[in-house]
C-alpha positions as CSV (number, residue, x, y, z in Angstrom):
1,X,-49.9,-6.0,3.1
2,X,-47.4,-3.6,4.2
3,X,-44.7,-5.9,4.1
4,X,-45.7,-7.1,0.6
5,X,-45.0,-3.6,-1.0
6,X,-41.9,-3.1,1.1
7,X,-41.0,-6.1,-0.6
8,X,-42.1,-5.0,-4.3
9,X,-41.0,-1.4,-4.0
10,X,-37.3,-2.6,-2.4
11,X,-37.4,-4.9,-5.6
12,X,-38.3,-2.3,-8.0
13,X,-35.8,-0.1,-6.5
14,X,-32.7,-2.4,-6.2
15,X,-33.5,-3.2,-10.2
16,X,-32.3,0.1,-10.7
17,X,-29.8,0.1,-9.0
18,X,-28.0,-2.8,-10.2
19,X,-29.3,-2.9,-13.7
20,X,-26.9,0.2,-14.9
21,X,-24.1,-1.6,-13.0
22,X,-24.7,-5.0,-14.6
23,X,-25.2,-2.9,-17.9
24,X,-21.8,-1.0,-17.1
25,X,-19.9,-4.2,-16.5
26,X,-20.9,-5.9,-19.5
27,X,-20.6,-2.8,-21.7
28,X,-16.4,-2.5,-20.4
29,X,-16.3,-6.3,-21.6
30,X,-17.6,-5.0,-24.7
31,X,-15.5,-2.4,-25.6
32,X,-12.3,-4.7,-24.3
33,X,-13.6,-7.3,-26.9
34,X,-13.9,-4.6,-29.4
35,X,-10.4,-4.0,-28.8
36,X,-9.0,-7.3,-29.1
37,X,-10.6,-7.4,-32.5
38,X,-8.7,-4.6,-33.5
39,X,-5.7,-5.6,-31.8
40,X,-5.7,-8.9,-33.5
41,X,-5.8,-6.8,-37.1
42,X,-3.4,-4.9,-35.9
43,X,-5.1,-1.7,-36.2
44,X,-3.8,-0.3,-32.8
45,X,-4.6,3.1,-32.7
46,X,-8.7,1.9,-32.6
47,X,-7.7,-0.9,-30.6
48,X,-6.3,1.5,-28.0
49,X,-9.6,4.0,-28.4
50,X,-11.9,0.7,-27.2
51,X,-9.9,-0.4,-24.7
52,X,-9.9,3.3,-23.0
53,X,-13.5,3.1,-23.5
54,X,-13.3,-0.1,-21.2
55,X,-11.3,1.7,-18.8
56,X,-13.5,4.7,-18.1
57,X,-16.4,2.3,-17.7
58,X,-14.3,0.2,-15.1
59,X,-10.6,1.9,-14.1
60,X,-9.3,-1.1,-12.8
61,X,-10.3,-3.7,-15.4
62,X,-6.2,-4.8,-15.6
63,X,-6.7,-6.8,-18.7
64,X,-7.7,-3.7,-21.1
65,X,-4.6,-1.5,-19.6
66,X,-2.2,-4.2,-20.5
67,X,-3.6,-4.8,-23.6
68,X,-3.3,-1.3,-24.4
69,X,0.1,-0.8,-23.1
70,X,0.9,-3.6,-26.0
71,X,-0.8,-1.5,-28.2
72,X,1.4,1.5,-27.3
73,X,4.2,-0.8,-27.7
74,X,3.4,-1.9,-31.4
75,X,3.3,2.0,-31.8
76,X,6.7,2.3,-30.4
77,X,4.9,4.8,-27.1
78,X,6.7,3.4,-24.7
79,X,5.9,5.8,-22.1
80,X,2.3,5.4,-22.6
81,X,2.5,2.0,-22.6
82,X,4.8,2.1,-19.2
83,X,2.3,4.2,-17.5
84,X,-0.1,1.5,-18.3
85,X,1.5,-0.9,-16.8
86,X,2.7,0.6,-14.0
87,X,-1.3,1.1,-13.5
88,X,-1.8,-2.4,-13.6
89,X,1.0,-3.0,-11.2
90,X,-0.5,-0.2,-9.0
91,X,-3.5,-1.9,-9.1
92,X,-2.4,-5.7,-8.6
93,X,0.9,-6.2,-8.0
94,X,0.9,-9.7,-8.3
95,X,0.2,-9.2,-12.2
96,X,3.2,-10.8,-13.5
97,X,2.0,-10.3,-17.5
98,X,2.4,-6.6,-16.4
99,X,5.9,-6.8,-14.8
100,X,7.0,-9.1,-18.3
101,X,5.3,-6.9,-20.6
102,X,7.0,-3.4,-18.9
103,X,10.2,-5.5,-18.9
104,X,10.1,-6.0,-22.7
105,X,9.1,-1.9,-23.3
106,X,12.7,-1.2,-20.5
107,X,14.5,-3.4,-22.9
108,X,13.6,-1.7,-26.0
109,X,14.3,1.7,-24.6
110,X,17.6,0.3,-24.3
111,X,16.7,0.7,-19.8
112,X,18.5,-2.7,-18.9
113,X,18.5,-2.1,-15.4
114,X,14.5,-1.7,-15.3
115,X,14.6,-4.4,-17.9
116,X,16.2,-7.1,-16.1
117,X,14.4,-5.9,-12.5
118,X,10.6,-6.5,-13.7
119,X,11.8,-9.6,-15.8
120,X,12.9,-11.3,-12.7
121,X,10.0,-9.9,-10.0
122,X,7.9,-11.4,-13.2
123,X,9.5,-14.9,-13.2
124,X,9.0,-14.3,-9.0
125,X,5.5,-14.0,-9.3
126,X,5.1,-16.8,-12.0
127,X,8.4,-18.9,-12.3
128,X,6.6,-21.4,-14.7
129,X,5.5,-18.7,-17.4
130,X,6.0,-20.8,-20.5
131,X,6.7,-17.5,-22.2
132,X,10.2,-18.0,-21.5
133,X,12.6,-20.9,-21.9
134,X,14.3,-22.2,-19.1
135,X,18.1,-20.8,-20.3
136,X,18.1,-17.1,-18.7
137,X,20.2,-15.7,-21.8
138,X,17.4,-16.7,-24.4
139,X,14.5,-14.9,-22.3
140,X,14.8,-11.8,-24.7
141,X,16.0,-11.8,-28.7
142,X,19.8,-10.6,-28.3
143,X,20.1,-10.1,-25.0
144,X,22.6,-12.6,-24.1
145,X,24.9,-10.2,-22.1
146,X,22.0,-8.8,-20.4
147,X,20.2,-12.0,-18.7
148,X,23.3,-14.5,-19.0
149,X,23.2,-16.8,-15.7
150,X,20.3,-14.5,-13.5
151,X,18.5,-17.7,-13.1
């Protein structure tokens, strides 16, 4: 008998444990959906709000900081959306999305150097992204000079 409500109170207990976690993972997803929505409609400034939301709710959920550093980007905050992917980098730095997609902010700040670096550890990490044809100098619009014969 003793053994019986061991059981049902350790079974009560661990249900509330792991319902707010459950609740808490679900509820990031959420707000990163939310923020895809908006992102789609191009309404980046909410977009960016939800996917923060996501973010406090899990701080290493990758997906909603690179999805938000493209939000910066469409807002032209490049240093925002730098630091966001330098967090996903920090966080996985295997993440070659987050390499391209710091690459492409480098490039429009006119920071070749950085540009060209994450590019290539990107094309490391994944050399068969589709995002980019196979000709180095047509990996980014005008940027002949920059990428001309680095693969």
């Amino acid at each position: 008998m003793k053994r019986f409500r061991l059981t049902v109170i350790m079974l009560v207990v661990g249900a509330f444990v792991l319902v707010p976690v459950v609740g808490n993972a679900q509820n990031a997803v959420d707000w990163y959906n939310k923020g895809i929505d908006e992102y789609d409609e191009k309404n980046y400034e909410k977009a960016i709000e939800y996917y923060a939301k996501a973010i406090s709710i899990d701080p290493n959920y990758t997906m909603a900081y690179n999805n938000r550093g493209s939000a910066y980007f469409f807002l032209k905050r490049y240093n925002e959306a730098i630091a966001d992917y330098t967090k996903v980098i920090s966080i996985d730095p295997n993440d070659a999305y987050a390499y391209n997609n710091r690459g492409f902010v480098y490039y429009e700040m006119k920071e070749y150097d950085n540009a060209l670096e994450d590019i290539t550890v990107s094309l490391r990490i994944d050399p068969n992204d589709s995002l980019y044809p196979r000709q180095p100098e047509q990996r980014l619009p005008g940027s002949g000079e920059l990428f001309r014969g680095d693969g």
